[in-house]
C-alpha positions in Angstrom: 0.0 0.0 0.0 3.0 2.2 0.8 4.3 2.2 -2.9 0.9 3.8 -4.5 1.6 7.3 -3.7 5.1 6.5 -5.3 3.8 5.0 -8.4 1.1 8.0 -8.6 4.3 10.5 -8.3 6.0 9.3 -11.3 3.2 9.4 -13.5 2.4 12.9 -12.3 6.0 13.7 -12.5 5.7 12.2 -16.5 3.0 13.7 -17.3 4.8 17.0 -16.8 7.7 16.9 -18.4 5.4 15.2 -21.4 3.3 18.5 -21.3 6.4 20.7 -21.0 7.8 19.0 -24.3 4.5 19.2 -25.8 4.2 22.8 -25.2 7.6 23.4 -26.7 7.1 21.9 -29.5 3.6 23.5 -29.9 5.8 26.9 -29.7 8.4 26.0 -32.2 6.4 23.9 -34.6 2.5 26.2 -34.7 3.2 29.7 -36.3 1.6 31.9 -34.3 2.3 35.1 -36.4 2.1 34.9 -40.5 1.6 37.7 -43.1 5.4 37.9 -44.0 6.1 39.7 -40.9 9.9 41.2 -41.8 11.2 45.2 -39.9 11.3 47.5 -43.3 14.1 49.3 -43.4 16.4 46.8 -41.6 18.6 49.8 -40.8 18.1 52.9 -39.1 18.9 56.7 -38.4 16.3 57.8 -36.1 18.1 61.6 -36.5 16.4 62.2 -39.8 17.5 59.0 -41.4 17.0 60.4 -45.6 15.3 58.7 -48.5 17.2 55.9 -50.7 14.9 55.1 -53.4 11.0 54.6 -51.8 12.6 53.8 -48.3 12.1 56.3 -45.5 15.4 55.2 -43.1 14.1 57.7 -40.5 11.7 54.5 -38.5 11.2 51.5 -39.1 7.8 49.6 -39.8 6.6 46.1 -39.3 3.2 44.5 -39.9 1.6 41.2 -39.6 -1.3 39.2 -38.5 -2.2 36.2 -35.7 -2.8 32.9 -36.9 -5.7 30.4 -35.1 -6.9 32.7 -32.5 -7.6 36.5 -31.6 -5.4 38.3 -28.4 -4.2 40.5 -26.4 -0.5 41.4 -27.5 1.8 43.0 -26.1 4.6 44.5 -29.0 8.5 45.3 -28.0 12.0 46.4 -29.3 14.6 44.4 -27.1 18.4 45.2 -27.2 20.6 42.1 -27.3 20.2 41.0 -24.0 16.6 40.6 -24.0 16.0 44.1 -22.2 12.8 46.3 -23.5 13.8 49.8 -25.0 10.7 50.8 -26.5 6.8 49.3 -26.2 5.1 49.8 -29.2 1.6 48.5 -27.7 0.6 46.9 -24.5 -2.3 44.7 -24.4 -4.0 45.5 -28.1 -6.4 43.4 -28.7 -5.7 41.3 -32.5 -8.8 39.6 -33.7 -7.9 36.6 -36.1 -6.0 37.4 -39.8 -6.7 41.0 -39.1 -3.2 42.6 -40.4 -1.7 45.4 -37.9 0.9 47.3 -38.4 3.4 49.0 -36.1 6.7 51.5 -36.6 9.4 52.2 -34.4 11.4 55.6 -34.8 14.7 54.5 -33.1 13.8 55.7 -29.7 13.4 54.7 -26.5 10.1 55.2 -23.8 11.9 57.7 -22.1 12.2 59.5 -26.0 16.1 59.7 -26.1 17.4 57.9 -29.3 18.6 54.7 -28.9 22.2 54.1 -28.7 23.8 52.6 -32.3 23.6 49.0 -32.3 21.0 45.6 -33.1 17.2 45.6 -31.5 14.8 43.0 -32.1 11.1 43.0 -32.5 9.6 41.1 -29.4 5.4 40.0 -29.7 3.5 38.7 -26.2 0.2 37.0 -27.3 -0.8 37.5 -23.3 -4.2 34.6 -23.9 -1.6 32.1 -24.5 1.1 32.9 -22.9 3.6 33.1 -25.2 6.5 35.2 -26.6 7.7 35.1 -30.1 10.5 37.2 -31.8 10.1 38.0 -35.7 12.3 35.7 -37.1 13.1 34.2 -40.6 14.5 30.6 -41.0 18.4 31.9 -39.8 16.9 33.2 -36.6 15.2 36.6 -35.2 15.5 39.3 -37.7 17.3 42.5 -36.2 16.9 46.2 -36.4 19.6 48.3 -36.7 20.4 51.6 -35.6 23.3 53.1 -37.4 23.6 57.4 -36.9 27.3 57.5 -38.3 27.9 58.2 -41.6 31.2 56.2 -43.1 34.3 57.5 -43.0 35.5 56.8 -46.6 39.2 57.8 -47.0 41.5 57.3 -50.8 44.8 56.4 -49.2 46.3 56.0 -52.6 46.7 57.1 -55.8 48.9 55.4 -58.7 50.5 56.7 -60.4 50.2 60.1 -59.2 51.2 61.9 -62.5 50.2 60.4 -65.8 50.3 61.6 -69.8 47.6 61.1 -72.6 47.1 57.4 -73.2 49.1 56.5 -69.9 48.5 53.6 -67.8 45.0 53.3 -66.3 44.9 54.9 -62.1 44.7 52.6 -59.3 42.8 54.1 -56.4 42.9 51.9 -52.9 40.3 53.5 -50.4 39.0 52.2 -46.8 36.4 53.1 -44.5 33.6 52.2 -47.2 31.7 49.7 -44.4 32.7 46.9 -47.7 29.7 48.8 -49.5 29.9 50.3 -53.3 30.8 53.8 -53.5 31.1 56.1 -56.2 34.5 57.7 -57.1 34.5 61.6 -57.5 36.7 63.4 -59.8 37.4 66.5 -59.2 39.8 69.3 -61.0 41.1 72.0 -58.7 43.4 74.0 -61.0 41.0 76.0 -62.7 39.4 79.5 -60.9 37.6 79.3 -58.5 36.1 75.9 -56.5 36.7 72.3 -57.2 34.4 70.9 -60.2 33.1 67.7 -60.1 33.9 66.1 -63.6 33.5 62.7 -63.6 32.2 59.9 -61.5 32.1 56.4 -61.5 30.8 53.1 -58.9 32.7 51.4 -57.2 32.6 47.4 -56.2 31.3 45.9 -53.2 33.1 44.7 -50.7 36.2 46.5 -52.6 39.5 48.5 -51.5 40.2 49.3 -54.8 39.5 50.7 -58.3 40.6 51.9 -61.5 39.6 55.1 -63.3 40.6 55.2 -67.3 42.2 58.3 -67.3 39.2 59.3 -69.9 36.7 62.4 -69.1 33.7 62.5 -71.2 35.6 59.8 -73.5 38.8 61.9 -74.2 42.1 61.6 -72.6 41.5 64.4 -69.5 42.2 67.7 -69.9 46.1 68.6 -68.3 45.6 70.1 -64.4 45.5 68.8 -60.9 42.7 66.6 -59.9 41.2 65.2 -56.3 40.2 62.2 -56.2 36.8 61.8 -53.6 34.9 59.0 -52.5 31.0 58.9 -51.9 29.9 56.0 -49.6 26.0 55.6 -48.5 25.3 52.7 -46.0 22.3 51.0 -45.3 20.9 53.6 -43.0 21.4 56.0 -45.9 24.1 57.6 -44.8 26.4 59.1 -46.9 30.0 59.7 -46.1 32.2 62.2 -48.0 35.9 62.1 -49.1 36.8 64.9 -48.5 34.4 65.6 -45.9 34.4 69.2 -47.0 35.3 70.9 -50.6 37.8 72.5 -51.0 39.5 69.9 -48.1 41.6 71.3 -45.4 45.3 71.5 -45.7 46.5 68.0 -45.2 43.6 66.1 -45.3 43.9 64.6 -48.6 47.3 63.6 -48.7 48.1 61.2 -51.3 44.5 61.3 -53.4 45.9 63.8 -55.9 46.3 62.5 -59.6 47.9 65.4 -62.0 47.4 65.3 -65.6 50.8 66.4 -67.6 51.5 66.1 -71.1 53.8 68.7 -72.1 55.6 71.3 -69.5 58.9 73.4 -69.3 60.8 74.5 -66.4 63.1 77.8 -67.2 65.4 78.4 -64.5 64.1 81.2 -62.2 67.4 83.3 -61.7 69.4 84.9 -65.1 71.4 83.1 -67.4 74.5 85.6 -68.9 74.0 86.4 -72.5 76.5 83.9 -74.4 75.7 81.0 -72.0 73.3 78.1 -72.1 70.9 78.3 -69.7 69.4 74.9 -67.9 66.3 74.2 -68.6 64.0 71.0 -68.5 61.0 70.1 -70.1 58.8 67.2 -69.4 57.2 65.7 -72.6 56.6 62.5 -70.7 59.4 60.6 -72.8 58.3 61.9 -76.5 60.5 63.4 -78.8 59.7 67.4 -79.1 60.9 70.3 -80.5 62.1 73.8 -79.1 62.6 77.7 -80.3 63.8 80.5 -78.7 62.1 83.9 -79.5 63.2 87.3 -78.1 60.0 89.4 -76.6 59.1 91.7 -79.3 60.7 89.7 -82.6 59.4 86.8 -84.3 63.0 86.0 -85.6 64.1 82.6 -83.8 67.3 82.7 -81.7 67.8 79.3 -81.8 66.2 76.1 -81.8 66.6 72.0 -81.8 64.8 68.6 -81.4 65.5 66.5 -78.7 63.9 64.2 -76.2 66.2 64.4 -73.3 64.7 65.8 -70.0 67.6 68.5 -70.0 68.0 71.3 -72.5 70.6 73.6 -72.7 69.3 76.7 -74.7 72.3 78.9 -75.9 71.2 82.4 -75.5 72.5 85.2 -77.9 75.4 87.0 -76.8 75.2 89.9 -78.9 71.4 91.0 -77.9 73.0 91.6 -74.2 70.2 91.3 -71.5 67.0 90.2 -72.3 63.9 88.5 -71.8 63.1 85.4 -74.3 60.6 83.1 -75.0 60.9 79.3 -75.1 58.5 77.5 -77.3 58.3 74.0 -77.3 56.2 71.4 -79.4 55.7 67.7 -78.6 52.9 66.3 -80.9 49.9 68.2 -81.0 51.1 69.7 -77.5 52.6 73.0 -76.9 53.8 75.0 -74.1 55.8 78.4 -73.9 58.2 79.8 -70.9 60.3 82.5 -69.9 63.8 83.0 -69.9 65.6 85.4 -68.4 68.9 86.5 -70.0 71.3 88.9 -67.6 74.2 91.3 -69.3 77.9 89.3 -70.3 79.6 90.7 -67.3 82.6 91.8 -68.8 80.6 94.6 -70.9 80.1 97.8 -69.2 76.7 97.7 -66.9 74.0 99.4 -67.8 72.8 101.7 -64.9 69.2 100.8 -65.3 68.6 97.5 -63.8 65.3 95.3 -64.0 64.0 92.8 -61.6 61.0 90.6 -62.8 59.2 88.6 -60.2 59.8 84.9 -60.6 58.4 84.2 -56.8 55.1 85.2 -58.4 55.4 83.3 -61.3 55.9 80.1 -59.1 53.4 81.3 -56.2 50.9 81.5 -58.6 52.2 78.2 -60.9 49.0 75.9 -59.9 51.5 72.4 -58.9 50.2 69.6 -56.9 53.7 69.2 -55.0 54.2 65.6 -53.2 53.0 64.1 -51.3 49.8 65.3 -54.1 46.7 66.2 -52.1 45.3 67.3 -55.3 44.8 70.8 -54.7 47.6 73.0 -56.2 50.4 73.9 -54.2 50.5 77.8 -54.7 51.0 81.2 -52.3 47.8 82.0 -52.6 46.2 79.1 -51.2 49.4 79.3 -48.5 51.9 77.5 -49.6 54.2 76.1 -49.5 55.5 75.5 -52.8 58.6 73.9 -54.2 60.6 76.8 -56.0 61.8 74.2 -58.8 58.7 73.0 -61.2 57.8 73.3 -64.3 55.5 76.0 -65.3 52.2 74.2 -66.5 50.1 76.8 -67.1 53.0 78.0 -69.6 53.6 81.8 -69.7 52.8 83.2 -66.0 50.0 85.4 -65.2 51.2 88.7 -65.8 53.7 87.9 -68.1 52.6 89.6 -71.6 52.7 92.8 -68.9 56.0 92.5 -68.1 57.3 91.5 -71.8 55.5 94.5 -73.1 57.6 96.7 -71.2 61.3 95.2 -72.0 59.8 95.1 -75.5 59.6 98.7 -75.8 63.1 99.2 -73.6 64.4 97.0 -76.9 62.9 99.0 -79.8 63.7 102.5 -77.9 67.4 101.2 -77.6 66.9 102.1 -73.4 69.7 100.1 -72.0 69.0 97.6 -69.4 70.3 95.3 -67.4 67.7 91.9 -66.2 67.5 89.9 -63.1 64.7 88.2 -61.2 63.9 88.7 -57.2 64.8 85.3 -57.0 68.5 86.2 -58.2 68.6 88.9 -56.2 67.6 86.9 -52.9 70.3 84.0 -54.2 72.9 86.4 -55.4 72.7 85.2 -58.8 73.3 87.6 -61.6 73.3 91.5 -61.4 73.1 93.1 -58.2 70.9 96.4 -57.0 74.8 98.0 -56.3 76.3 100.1 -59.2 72.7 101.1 -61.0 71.2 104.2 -60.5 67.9 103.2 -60.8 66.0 99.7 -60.5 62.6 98.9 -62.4 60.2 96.0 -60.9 58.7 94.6 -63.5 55.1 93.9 -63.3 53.4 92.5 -59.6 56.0 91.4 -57.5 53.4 90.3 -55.0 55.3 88.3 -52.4 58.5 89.4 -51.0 61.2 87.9 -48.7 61.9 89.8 -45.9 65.6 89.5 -46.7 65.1 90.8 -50.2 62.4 93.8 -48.5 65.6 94.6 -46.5 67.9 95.1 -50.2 65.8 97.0 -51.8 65.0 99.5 -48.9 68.7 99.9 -48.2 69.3 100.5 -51.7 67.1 103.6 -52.2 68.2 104.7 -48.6 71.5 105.1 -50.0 71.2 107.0 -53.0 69.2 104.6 -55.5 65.9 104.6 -57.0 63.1 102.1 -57.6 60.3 102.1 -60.4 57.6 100.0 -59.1 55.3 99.1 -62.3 52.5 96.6 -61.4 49.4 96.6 -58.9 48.8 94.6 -55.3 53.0 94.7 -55.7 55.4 94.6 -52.2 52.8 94.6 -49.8 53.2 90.6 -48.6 55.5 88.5 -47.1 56.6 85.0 -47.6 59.6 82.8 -46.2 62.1 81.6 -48.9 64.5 78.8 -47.7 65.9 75.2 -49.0 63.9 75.6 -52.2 60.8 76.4 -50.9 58.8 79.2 -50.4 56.2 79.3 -47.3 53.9 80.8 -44.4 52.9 84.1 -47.1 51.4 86.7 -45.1 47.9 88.5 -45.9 48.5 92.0 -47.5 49.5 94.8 -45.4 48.1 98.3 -45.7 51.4 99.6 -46.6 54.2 98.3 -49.1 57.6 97.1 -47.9 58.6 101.4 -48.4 55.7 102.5 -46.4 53.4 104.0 -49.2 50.1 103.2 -48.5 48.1 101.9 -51.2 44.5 101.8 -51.2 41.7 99.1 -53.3 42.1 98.9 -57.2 39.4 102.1 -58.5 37.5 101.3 -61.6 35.2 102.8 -63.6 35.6 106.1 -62.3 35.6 108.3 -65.5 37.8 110.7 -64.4 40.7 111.8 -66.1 43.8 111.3 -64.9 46.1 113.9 -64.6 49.1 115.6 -63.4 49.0 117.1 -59.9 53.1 118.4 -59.3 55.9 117.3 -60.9 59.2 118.8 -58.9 60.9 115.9 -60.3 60.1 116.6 -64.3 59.2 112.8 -64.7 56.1 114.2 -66.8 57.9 116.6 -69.3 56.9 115.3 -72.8 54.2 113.7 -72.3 50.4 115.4 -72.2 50.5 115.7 -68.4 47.4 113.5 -68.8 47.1 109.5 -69.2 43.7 108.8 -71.0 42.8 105.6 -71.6 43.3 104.6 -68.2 40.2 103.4 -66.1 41.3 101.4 -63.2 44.2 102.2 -60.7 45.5 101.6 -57.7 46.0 104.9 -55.7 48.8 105.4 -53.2 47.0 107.6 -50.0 49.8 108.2 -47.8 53.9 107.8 -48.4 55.3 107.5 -45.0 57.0 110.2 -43.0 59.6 111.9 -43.6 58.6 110.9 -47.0 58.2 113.5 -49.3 55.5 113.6 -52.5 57.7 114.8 -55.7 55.8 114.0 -58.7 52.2 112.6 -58.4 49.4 112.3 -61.1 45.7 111.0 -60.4 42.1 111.9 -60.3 42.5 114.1 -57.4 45.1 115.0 -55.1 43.8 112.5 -52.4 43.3 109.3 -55.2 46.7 109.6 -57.0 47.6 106.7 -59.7 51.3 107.7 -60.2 53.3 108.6 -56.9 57.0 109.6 -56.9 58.4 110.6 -53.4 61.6 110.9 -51.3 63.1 107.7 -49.5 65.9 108.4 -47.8 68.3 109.9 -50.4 66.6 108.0 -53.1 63.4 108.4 -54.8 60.5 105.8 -54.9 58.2 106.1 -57.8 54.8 103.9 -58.0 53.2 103.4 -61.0 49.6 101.8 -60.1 48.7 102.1 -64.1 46.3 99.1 -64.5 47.4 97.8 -68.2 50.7 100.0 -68.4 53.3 97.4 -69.9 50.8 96.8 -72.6 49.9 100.7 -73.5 53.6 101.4 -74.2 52.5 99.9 -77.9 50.1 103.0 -78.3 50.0 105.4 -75.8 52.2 108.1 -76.2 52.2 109.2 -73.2 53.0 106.3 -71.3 56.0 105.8 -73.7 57.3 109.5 -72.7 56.6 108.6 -69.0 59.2 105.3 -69.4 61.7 108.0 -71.8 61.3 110.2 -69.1 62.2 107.8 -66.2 65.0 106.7 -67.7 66.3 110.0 -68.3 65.6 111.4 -64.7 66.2 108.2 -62.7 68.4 105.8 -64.7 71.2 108.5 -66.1 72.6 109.8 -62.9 75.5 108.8 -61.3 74.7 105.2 -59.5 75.4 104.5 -55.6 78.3 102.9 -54.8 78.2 98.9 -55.1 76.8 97.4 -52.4 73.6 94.5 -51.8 
C-alpha cells in the first residue's frame, strides 16, 4: 500500500515533463504570427535618417497578422540581452488574420534615441502565454540603428602623375563599411572651386578601383585633380571624401592625380647672354621640339629637337640682357616659358637695372607638389611650394605685362640690365649695387623679408626704384631650402611705407598731373587717358616727401613719386601699363622720361 503514492508521483511527474515537451514543440512547430512579418528598413537613423529610393530610413515599420486565434498582444523592441527599449503597444487586442501594423522611430520610452547598435522585435500574445520574436529561418530578424555616416578615405593614388594614353589609375580606399561607392573626380586647377567632372561606382566589398584616365571619353584635360569617395550605407548615410570641398590642408594627402603632357621649367634666376641656360622640359618621354624667341621679334634665336629631360638653350650673346621666349612642341602639344637673360659681365653695366618677379610666377604656378593632395600647391592658397617645377600653365599670369615693357626698352634702344627677385635673394646675376635706378617689372606680389631689406637699403643710399605693377610689395613670404612658405595676408602699406588703397575702376575721371618737382612728366600730355582702373597710393610715409604725383584728385593719385631716404620711390599703379607702351604716347614719354631722370645719374656705390 506504501508504494501507491510512489507509483502516482512518477506518473504525475511524467506527465509534466510530457506536457512541458509538448508545449515546446507547440511553440516552435505552430506559427503563431504569419503575413510575412519582416522590420522594413532593416537599418536605421532615427536623426532624420533620408530617402534611398521609396525607403524612408528615418523608423522602421513592421506589420503582420495572428494565426488560429484573436489576443491580447503585447509589441517590443529588445536590445541584445533581451531588455525592452521601447513598447510599441501593450495589451492590443488582435482579432484573427486581421493585419496590424506598427513602426518604431529608433527611440526609446523615455524618448532619447537609442544608442547605435542591433534591436529586435519582441510580440507577447498574453491569452496564450507566449513570446515570439520576428524571425526568418536563420533566426530573429534585427533592427539596426546606425547614426554614423562612413568615414570613406583614398589612401592611394597610382600613379600620381600620368600623360595622354598612360597607364589606367589605381585608387585603394577604406572606410567604405565593404559597401559600393562612387569615385568623384574632381579638378582643382581652374578658378575658382573644385568641379566635379567625372564619377564612377565602385565594387562591393572592394578596397580598390581603377579610373581610365578618360573624361567624357577623351584623354582628361592637363591640371590637378582630387580624387573623392562617396559611400551611403544601409541607414542611408552618406559619407564624404573629402568631408568638406575645398578639403583642409593636409587632409587629402596622397589622393591627388595630376594630368601632364607637355611642361617646361626655365630656371628662375638669369642666365648671362653667351651661356646656355638649364632648362627641363617634361614631354613625358616623346620626342619634341624647341625655339627661342626674343620678346618683341618673331626671328628665332635658336632652336633644336631632342627628347632628353635637360635642355641647354644657348642664348644670344650679342642682344646683351633680355627676356626670351621658349616654345616647345611635342605632338599636338605645346607650351611656352620665360627666360631670363642677364648682361655678359665683362661689358660695361647698364645703370638701369630690371628685376622681374619669378616668386610670383611660381606662387601662382598651380603644382600639386608631393606628397599630391590634389589641390595645387601655390602662395595664394598658403603654400608652401617647391621653388623648382615646371610651369604648367606655360607663360605666367602677368607675363605679356612685363614683356610689353622690356619690349619697348628694346625697340627704344633704353639700356637695361635683367635679373629676377629670386636672383637677387640668391645672389645670382646683377646686383641692386652700381645702377642708378631699379625697375620692378610687373606685380612682384610676395617678398622675402631678406630681399624687403635690399631694396630698402638701396634707395636709402642714394638709388631709385620704379615699381610698375598693382597689389605689388605689400606681402610676405619665407624663402628657404627651395621652398617658399607661411605668405602673409596683404598689409596696408608696401615694404617702403606707401600706403596703397583698393584697385578704383570705372571712375571716368581723367587722370592727370597734380606736381611734378621731379620733371618725370615733361613730354608727355601731363594727362594719361585711356586709363580706367588704378590703384591709388594715399599716404607715403614720413619723412617721406611727394615729388611728382598724377591721379584723379590730389587724395586718389595713380602715379606717386616721393623721397626715401636719399633715393626716390616712384609707383606706378597704371592698371594695363606694360601693354599701353605699344600705343599710348604718353606712357612711352613717362618710361623715356624715367630713364632719363632716374636711370642717367651717377649710381650709388656697389653694395647688396
Amino acid at each position: 500500500m506504501r508504494r501507491l503514492p510512489l507509483v502516482a508521483l512518477v506518473a504525475l511527474f511524467a506527465a509534466t515533463v510530457g506536457a512541458f515537451f509538448v508545449t515546446q514543440h507547440l511553440k516552435v512547430t505552430t506559427p503563431l504570427i504569419a503575413g510575412y512579418p519582416r522590420p522594413v528598413p532593416g537599418v536605421i537613423n532615427p536623426y532624420g535618417g533620408a530617402k534611398c529610393g521609396r525607403v524612408d530610413h528615418s523608423r522602421m515599420r513592421i506589420s503582420f497578422y495572428l494565426l488560429h486565434r484573436a489576443d491580447d498582444i503585447s509589441v517590443y523592441m529588445v536590445d541584445t540581452s533581451g531588455t525592452i527599449v521601447r513598447t510599441l503597444a501593450s495589451g492590443r487586442h488582435v482579432p484573427i488574420s486581421r493585419r496590424v501594423y506598427f513602426s518604431w522611430n529608433g527611440r526609446e520610452d523615455n524618448g532619447s534615441v537609442a544608442p547605435d547598435g542591433t534591436y529586435y522585435v519582441r510580440v507577447a500574445l498574453r491569452h496564450q502565454g507566449r513570446t515570439v520574436d520576428i524571425a526568418d529561418a536563420n533566426g530573429p530578424i534585427p533592427v539596426k540603428i546606425k547614426t554614423i555616416p562612413p568615414r570613406p578615405v583614398v589612401t592611394d593614388v597610382s600613379p600620381s602623375l600620368i600623360p595622354l594614353g598612360a597607364e589606367k589609375v589605381k585608387i585603394d580606399y577604406k572606410g567604405n563599411d565593404k559597401r559600393s561607392g562612387f569615385v568623384i573626380l574632381y579638378r582643382t586647377d581652374l578658378p575658382g572651386k573644385p568641379v566635379a567632372v567625372k564619377s564612377f561606382k565602385t565594387k562591393w566589398n572592394a578596397s580598390q578601383a581603377t579610373w581610365d584616365g578618360l573624361i567624357k571619353r577623351q584623354p582628361a584635360p592637363a591640371g590637378t585633380y582630387l580624387v573623392g569617395l562617396n559611400v551611403t550605407d544601409a541607414a542611408c548615410n552618406t559619407g564624404k571624401f573629402p568631408a568638406v570641398m575645398p578639403p583642409a590642408p593636409g587632409t587629402t594627402r596622397g589622393a591627388g592625380v595630376s594630368v601632364r603632357y607637355l611642361a617646361g621649367q626655365p630656371p628662375l634666376t638669369p642666365t648671362p647672354a653667351g651661356s646656355a641656360a638649364p632648362a627641363y622640359v617634361d614631354a613625358r618621354g616623346a620626342v619634341y621640339r624647341w625655339g627661342l624667341f626674343r620678346v618683341g621679334s618673331r626671328k628665332e634665336s635658336g632652336h633644336g629637337v631632342q627628347r632628353s629631360y635637360q635642355l641647354k638653350v644657348k642664348v644670344p650673346w650679342a642682344l646683351g640682357a633680355g627676356l626670351y621666349h621658349l616654345v616647345i612642341h611635342s605632338g599636338p602639344h605645346a607650351t611656352d616659358v620665360p627666360l631670363v637673360a642677364d648682361h655678359p659681365g665683362h661689358l660695361h653695366e647698364p645703370h638701369v637695372l630690371v628685376v622681374l618677379p619669378a616668386l610670383t610666377w611660381q606662387g601662382q604656378n598651380p603644382v600639386d607638389d608631393p606628397p599630391r593632395d590634389g589641390i595645387p600647391n601655390t602662395l595664394e592658397n598658403g603654400g608652401p611650394i617647391q621653388l623648382s617645377r615646371p610651369l604648367v600653365n606655360g607663360l605666367p599670369s602677368g607675363f605679356s605685362e612685363e614683356a610689353s615693357l622690356l619690349a619697348y626698352l628694346d625697340k627704344q634702344h633704353l639700356s637695361y640690365d635683367l635679373t629676377t627677385d629670386l636672383g637677387l635673394l640668391n645672389g645670382v646675376g646683377p646686383k641692386l649695387g652700381g645702377h642708378a635706378a631699379v625697375v620692378l617689372d610687373g606685380t612682384m606680389r610676395w617678398v622675402p623679408p631678406a630681399l624687403a631689406a635690399l631694396l630698402r637699403a638701396y634707395v636709402q643710399n642714394g638709388g631709385n626704384v620704379i615699381s610698375i605693377g598693382t597689389d605689388s610689395l605689400r606681402r610676405g613670404v619665407v624663402v628657404a631650402g627651395g621652398t617658399a612658405s607661411h605668405p602673409t595676408a596683404p598689409r596696408p602699406a608696401d615694404i617702403f611705407g606707401a600706403t596703397l588703397g583698393p584697385i578704383a575702376s570705372g571712375h571716368g575721371l581723367l587722370i592727370t598731373q597734380i606736381r611734378d618737382d621731379l620733371k618725370i612728366f615733361t613730354g608727355t600730355s601731363q594727362a594719361f587717358p585711356g586709363f580706367t582702373s588704378y590703384q591709388p597710393v594715399r599716404a607715403v610715409a614720413p619723412p617721406g616727401k611727394v615729388l611728382s604725383a598724377a591721379g584723379t584728385t590730389s587724395s586718389s593719385q595713380a602715379i606717386v613719386a616721393y623721397r626715401y631716404g636719399k633715393g626716390v620711390v616712384v609707383n606706378i599703379g597704371l592698371v594695363g601699363f606694360g601693354a599701353s607702351l605699344a600705343k599710348n604716347i604718353d606712357s612711352k614719354e613717362l618710361v623715356n622720361r624715367l630713364w632719363q631722370v632716374l636711370g642717367r645719374v651717377a649710381p650709388p656705390r656697389r653694395g647688396p
